[in-house]
VOBA-1610 file (N, C-alpha, C; in pm, whole numbers, padded with zeros to 5 digits, always signed):
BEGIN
Unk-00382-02324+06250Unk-00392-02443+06167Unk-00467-02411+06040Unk-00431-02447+05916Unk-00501-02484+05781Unk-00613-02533+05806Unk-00701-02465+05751Unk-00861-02510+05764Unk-00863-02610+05655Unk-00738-02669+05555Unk-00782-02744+05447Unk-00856-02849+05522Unk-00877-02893+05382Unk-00934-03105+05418Unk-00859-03147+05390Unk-00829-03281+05423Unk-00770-03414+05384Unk-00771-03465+05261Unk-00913-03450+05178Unk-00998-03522+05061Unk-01103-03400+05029Unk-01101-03380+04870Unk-01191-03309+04818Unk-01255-03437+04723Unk-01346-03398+04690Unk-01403-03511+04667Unk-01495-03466+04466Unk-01487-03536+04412Unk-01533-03475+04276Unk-01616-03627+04194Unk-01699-03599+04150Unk-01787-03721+04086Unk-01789-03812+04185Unk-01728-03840+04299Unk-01793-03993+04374Unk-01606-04054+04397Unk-01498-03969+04336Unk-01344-03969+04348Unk-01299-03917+04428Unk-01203-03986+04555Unk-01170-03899+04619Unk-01011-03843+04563Unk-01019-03747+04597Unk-00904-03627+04592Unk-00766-03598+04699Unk-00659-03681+04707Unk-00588-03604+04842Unk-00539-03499+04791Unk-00557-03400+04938Unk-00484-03259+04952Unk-00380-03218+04988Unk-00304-03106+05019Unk-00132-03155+05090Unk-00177-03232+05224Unk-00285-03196+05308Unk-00239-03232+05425Unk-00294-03392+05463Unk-00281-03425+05316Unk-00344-03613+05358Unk-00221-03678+05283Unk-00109-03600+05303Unk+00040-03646+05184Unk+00127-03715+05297Unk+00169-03821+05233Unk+00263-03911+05392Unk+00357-03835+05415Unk+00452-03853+05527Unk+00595-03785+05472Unk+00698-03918+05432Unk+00656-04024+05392Unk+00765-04079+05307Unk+00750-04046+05175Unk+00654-04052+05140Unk+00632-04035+04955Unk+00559-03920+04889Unk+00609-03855+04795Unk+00522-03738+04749Unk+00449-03766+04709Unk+00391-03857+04626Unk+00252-03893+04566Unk+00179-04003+04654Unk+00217-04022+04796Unk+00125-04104+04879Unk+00041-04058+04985Unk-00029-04091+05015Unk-00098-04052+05120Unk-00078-04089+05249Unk-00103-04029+05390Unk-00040-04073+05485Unk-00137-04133+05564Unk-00141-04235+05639Unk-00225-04392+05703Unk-00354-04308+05777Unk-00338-04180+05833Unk-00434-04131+05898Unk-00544-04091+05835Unk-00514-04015+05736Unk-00649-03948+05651Unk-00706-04078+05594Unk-00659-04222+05577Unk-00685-04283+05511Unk-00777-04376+05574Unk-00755-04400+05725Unk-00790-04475+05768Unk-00960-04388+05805Unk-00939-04229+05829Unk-01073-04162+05864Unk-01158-04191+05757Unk-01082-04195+05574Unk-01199-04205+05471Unk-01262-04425+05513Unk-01205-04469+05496Unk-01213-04603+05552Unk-01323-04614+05624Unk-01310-04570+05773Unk-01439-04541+05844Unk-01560-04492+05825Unk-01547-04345+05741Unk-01686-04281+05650Unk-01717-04370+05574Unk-01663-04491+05504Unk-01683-04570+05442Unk-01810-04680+05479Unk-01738-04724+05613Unk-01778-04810+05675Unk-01892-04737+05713Unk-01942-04647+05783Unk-02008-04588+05882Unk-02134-04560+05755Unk-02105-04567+05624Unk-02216-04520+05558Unk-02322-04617+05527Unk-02279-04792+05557Unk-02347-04874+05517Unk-02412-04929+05639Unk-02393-04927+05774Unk-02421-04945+05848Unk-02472-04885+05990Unk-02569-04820+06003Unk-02662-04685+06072Unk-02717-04741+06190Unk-02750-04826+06285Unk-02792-04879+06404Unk-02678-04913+06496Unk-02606-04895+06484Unk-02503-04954+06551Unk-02349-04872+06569Unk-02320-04877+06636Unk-02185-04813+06692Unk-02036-04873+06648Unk-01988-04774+06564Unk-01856-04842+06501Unk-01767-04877+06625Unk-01678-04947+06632Unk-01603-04965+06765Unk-01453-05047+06736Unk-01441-05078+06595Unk-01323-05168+06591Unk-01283-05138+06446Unk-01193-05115+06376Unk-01114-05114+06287Unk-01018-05162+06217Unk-00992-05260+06171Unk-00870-05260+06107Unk-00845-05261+05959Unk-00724-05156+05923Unk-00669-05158+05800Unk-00561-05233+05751Unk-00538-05289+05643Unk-00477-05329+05546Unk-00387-05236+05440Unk-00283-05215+05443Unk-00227-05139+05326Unk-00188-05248+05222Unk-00200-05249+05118Unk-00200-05350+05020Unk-00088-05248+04925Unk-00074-05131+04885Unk+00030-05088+04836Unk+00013-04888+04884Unk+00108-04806+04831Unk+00101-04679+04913Unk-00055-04619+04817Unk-00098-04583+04888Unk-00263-04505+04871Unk-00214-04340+04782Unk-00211-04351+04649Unk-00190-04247+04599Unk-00300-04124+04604Unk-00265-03990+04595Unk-00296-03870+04619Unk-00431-03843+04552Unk-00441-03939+04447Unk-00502-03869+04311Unk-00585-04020+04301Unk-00758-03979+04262Unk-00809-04083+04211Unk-00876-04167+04280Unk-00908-04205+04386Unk-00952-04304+04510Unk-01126-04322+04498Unk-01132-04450+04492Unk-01265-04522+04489Unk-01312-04584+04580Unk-01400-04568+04668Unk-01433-04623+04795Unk-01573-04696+04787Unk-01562-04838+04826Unk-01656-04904+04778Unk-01711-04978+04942Unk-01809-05029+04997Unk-01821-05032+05142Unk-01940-05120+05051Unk-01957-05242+05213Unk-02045-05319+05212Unk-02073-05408+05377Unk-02197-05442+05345Unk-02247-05517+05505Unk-02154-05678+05470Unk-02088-05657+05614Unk-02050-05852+05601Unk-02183-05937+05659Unk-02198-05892+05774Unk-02294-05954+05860Unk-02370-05879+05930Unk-02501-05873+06012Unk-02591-05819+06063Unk-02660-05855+06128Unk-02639-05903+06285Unk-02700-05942+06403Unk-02725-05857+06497Unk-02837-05933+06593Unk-02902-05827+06696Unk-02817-05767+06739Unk-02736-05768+06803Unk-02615-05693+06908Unk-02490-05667+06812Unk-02475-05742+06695Unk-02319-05689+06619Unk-02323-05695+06492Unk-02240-05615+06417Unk-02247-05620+06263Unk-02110-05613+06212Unk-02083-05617+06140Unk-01969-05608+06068Unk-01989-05596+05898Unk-01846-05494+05878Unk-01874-05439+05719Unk-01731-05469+05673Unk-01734-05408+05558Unk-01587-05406+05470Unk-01600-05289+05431Unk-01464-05234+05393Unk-01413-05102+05309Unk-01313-05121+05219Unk-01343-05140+05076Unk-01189-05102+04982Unk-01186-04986+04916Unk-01071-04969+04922Unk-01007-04802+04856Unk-00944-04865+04742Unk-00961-04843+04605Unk-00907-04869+04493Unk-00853-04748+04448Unk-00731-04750+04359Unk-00654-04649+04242Unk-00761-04660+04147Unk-00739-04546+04022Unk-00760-04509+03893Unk-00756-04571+03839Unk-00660-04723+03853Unk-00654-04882+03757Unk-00763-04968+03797Unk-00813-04952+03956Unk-00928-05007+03983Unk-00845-05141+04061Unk-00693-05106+04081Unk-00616-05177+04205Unk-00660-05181+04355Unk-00694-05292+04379Unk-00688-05228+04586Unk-00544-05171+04635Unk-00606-05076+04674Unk-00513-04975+04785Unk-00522-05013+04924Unk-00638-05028+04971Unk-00652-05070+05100Unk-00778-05151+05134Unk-00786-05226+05248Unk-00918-05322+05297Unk-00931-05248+05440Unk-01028-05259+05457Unk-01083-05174+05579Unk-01186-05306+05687Unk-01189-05337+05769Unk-01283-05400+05843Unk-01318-05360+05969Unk-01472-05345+05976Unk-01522-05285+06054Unk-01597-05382+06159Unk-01610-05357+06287Unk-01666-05431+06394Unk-01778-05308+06444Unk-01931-05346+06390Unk-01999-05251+06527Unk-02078-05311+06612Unk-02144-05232+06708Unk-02194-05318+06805Unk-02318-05238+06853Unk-02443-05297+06888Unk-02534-05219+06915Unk-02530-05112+07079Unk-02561-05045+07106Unk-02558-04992+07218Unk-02698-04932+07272Unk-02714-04906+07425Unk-02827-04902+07494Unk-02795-04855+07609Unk-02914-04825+07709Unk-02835-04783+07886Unk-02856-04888+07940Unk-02749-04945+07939Unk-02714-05068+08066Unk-02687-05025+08203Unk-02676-04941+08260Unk-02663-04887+08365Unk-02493-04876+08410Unk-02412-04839+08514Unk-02274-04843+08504Unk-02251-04981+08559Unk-02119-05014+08503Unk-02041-05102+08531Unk-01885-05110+08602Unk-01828-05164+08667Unk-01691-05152+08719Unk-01636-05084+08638Unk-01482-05001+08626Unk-01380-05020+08529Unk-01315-04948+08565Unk-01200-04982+08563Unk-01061-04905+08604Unk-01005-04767+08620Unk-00955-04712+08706Unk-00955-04546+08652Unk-00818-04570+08601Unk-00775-04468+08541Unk-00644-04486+08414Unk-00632-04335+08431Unk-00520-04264+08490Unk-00484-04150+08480Unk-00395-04116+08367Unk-00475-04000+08299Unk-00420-03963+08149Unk-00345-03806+08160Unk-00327-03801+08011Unk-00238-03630+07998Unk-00365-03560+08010Unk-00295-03451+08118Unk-00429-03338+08106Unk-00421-03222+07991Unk-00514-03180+07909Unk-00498-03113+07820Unk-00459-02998+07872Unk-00574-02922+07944Unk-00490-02795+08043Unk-00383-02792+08075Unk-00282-02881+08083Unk-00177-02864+08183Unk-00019-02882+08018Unk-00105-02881+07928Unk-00029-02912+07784Unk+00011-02798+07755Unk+00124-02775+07631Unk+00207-02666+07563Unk+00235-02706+07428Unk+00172-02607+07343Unk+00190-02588+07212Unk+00289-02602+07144Unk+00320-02711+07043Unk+00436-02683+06999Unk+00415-02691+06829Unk+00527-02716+06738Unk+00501-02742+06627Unk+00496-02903+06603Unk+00436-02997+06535Unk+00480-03113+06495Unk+00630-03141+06490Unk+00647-03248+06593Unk+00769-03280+06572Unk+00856-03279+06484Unk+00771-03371+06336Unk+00896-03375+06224Unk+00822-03271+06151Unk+00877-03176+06133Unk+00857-03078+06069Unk+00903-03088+05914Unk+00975-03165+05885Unk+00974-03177+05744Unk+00957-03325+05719Unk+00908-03342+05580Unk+00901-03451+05531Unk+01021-03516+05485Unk+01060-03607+05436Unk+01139-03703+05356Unk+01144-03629+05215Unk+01012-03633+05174Unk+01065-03530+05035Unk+01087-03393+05041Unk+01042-03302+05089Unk+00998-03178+05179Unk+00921-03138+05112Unk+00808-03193+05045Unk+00675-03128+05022Unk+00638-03114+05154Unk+00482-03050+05122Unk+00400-03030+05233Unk+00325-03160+05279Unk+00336-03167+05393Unk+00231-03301+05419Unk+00174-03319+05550Unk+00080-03414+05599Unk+00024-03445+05707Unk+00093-03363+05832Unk+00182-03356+05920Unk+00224-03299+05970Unk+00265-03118+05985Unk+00209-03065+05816Unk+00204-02932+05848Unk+00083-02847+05823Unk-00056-02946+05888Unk-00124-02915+05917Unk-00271-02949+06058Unk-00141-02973+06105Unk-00189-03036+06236Unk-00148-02942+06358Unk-00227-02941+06432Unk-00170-02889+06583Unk-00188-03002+06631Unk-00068-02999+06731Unk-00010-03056+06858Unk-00007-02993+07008Unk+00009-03053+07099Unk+00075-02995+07260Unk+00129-03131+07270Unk+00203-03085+07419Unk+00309-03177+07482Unk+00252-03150+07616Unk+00269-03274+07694Unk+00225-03220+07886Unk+00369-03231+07884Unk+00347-03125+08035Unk+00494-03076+08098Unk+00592-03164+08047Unk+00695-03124+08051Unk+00840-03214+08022Unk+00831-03298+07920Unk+00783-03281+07825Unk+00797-03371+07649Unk+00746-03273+07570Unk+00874-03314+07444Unk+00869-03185+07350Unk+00854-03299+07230Unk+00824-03431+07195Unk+00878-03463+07132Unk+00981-03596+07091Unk+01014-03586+07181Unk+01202-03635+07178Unk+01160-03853+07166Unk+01296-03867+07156Unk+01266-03989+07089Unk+01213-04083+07232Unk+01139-04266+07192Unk+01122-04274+07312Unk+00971-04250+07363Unk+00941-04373+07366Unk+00800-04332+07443Unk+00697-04218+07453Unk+00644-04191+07453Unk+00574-04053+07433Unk+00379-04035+07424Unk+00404-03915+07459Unk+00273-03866+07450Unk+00265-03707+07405Unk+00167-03706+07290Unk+00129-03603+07192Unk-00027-03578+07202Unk-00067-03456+07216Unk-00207-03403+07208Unk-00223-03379+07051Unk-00360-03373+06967Unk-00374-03382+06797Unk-00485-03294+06778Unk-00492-03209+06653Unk-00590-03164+06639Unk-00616-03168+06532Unk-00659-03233+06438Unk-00649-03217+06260Unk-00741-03166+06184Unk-00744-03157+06040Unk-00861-03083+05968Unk-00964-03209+05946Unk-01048-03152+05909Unk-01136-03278+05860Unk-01179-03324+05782Unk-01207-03438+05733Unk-01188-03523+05624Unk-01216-03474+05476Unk-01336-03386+05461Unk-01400-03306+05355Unk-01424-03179+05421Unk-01427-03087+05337Unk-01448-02963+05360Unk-01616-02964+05377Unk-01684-02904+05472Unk-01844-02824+05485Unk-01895-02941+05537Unk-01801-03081+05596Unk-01848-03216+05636Unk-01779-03200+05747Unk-01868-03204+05891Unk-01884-03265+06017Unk-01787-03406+06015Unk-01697-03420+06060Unk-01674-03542+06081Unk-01674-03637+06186Unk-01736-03763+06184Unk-01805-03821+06280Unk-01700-03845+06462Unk-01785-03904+06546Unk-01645-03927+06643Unk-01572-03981+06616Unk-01594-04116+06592Unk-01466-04249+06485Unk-01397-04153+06444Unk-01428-04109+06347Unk-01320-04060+06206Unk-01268-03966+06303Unk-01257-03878+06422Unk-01187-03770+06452Unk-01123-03865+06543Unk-01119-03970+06588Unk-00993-04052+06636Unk-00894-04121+06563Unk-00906-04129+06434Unk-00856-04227+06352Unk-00705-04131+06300Unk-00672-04023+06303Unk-00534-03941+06240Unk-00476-04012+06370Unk-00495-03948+06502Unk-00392-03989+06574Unk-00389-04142+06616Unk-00484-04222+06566Unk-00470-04365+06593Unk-00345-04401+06507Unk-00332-04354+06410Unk-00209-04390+06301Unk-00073-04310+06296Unk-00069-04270+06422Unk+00065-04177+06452Unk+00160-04221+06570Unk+00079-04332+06653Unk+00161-04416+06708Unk+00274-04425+06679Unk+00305-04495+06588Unk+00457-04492+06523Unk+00552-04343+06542Unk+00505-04275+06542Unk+00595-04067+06518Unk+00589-04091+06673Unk+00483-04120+06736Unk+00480-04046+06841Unk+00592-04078+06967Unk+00572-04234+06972Unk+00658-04324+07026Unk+00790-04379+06941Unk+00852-04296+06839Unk+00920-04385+06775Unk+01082-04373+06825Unk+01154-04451+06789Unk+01309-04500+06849Unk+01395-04409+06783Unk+01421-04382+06666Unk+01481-04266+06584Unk+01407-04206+06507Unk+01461-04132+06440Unk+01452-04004+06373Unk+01425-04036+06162Unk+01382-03961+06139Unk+01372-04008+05950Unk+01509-04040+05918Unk+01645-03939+05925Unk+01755-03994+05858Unk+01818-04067+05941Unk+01786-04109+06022Unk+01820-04270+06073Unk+01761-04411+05994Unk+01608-04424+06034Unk+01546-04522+06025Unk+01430-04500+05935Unk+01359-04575+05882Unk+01192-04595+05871Unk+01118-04671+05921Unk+01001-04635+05960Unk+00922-04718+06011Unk+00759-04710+05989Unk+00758-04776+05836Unk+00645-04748+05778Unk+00564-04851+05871Unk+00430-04827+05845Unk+00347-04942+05935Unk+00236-05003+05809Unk+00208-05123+05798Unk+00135-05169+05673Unk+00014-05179+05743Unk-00036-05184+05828Unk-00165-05183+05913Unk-00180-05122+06046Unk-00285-05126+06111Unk-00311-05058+06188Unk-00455-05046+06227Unk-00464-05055+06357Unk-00599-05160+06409Unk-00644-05028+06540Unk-00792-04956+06518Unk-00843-04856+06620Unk-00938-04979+06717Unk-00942-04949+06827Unk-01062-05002+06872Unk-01092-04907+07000Unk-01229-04859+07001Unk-01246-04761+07082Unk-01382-04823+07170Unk-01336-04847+07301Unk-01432-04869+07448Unk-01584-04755+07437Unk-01515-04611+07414Unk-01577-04486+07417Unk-01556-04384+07324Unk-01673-04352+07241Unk-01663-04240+07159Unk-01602-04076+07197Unk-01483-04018+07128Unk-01450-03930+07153Unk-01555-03820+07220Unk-01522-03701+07306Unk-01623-03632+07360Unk-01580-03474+07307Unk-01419-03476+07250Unk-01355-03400+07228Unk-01279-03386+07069Unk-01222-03263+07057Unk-01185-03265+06934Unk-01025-03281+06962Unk-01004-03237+07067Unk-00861-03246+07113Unk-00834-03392+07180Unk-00745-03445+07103Unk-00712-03598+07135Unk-00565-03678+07149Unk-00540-03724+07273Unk-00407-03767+07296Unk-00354-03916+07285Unk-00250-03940+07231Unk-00190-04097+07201Unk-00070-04126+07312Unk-00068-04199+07371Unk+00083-04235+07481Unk+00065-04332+07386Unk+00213-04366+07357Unk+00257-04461+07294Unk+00427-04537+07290Unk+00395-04654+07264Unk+00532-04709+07252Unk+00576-04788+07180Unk+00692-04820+07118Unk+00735-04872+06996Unk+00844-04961+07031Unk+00804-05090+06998Unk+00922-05202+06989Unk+00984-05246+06874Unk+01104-05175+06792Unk+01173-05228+06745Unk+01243-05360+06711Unk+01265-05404+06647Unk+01341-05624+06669Unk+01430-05586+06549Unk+01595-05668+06582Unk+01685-05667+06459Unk+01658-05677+06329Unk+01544-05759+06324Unk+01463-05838+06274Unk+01377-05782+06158Unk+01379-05641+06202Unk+01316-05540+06100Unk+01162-05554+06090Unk+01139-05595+06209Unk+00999-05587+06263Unk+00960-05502+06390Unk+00848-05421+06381Unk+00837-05361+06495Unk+00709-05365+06522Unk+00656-05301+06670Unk+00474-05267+06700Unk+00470-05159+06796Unk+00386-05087+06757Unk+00366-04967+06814Unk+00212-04998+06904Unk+00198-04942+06997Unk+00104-04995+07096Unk+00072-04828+07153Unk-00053-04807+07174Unk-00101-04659+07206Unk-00215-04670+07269Unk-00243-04590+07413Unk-00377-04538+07491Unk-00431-04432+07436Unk-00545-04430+07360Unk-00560-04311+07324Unk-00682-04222+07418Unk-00687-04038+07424Unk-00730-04058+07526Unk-00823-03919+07502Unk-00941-03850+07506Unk-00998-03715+07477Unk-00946-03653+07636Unk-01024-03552+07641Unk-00990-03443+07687Unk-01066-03491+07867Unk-01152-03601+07844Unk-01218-03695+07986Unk-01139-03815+08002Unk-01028-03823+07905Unk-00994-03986+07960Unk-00940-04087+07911Unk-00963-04178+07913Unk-00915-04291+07781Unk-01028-04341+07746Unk-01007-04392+07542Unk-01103-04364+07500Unk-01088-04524+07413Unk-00968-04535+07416Unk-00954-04645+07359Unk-00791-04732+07316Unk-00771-04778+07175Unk-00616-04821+07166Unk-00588-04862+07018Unk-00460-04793+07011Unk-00437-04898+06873Unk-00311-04953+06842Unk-00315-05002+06757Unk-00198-05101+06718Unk-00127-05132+06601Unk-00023-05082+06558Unk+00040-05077+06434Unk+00153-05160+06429Unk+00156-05299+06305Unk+00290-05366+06286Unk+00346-05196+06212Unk+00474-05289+06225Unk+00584-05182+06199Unk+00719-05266+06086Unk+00724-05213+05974Unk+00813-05247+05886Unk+00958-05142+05922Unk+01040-05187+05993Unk+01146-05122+06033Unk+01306-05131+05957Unk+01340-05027+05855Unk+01432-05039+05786Unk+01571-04869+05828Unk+01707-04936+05797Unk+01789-04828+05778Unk+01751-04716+05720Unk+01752-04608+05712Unk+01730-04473+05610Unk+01777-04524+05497Unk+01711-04476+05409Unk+01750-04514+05221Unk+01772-04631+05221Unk+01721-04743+05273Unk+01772-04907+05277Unk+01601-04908+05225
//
C-alpha cells in the first residue's frame, strides 16, 4: 500500500491527494477521507469526551484543492456534548456539515450485550479493491487501500463483506480511533452494492457513523447491504467490525441513477 495521505495540509488549507479522489469525479473527493477530516474537526474542539456519533451532509462534491475547516461547540453537558464541522471551497461555499454527538465515559462495570459473530481477519484473503478503476481512470481512493475477503467473497455484487486498511489522514499524524473508522464507514455503498459503475450510480449525499466501541485495530471490516427502490432512492446499512468484533454501524441514503443518466 501507498504510504500517501489523504490531505496535505498548507497554511491552515487542506490539500486532497490522489488517494482522497472519488471515483466518480476527477476533481472530487471521495466521502471517506472527508468524513475522517470532519471528525479531526470535530475531535479538535471538544477533549473530555468520547466522539461516538456522526453525521455528514454533502451540500455539493468536496473539491481536491482548497478546503477550510471550521469546527465549533454546539452544546456542553455533564454526560454529552455536541459540535459542528463545515468544510468550505476557495469561494468560502459549504462543501459539507459535519455533526458530532460525544458522550462522557467512565468504568461502569460490564453490562449485558449480545454476542454478534463477525468476519475473522485470520481466516481473510488479500485481494485488490474491487473497482479497480475509476469512472474517470485517474487514480483514486480505491488505489490505495488494502482489502481482504473471508472465505468465499471476492467482491461480487450483493451483500457483502470487505476487510480495509487505509492511509492516514495527514502525513507524520497518528490518526485518532474515530477517524480510522470513518473510510470504511463510507464504503457501504461499494461494498454491498447491486451493480457495477457502467451499469448504475450510487452516489450517497450523507452518511451517518455511530460507534458503541472505539476501534482496537487498524484492520477494519463493513458487512453491508444495499436497498435499491425504482424510485431512485436507495440505503446502504453496515456492521462495522475491528479485528475483536463489532464496533459499531452506519448508514448511507443513496442517490441511485442509470450510468451516464
Amino acid at each position: 500500500m501507498a504510504d500517501t495521505a489523504f490531505f496535505r495540509i498548507e497554511d491552515g488549507i487542506f490539500i486532497g491527494q490522489d488517494p482522497a479522489r472519488s471515483p466518480w469525479f476527477p476533481d472530487a473527493c471521495h466521502g471517506g477521507p472527508v468524513l475522517m477530516l470532519i471528525a479531526r474537526g470535530l475531535e479538535s474542539v471538544v477533549d473530555d469526551k468520547q466522539l461516538v456519533r456522526v453525521t455528514v451532509t454533502f451540500q455539493r462534491p468536496v473539491p481536491m484543492g482548497g478546503l477550510y475547516l471550521e469546527s465549533h461547540v454546539e452544546r456542553s453537558g455533564r454526560a454529552s456534548a455536541s459540535a459542528k464541522s463545515t468544510l468550505r471551497d476557495s469561494k468560502g461555499r459549504i462543501c459539507v456539515t459535519g455533526d458530532g454527538l460525544f458522550i462522557g465515559t467512565g468504568d461502569f462495570g460490564e453490562f449485558p450485550t449480545p454476542a454478534i459473530v463477525g468476519p475473522v481477519f485470520a481466516e481473510s484473503h488479500r485481494l485488490p479493491f474491487p473497482a479497480s478503476r475509476s469512472v474517470h481512470g485517474l487514480p483514486y481512493f480505491g488505489n490505495f487501500i488494502e482489502v481482504a475477503f473471508p472465505p468465499g467473497q471476492s467482491g461480487e455484487l450483493g451483500p457483502g463483506t470487505m476487510w480495509m486498511h487505509t492511509p492516514p489522514l495527514l502525513a507524520g499524524e497518528e490518526p485518532t480511533r474515530f477517524q480510522i473508522a470513518c473510510p470504511i464507514a463510507d464504503c457501504g455503498n461499494g461494498i454491498g452494492k447491486n451493480a457495477n459503475f457502467d451499469v448504475a450510480s450510487f452516489v450517497n449525499p450523507d452518511v451517518t457513523i455511530a460507534l458503541h466501541r472505539l476501534p482496537r485495530s487498524r484492520w477494519l471490516a463493513s458487512q453491508a447491504i444495499s436497498h435499491w427502490q425504482p424510485n431512485g432512492i436507495g440505503l446502504s446499512q453496515a456492521t462495522l467490525f475491528d479485528e475483536d468484533g463489532p464496533i459499531g454501524s452506519a448508514l448511507q441514503t443513496l442517490i441511485v441513477r442509470p450510468a451516464n443518466n
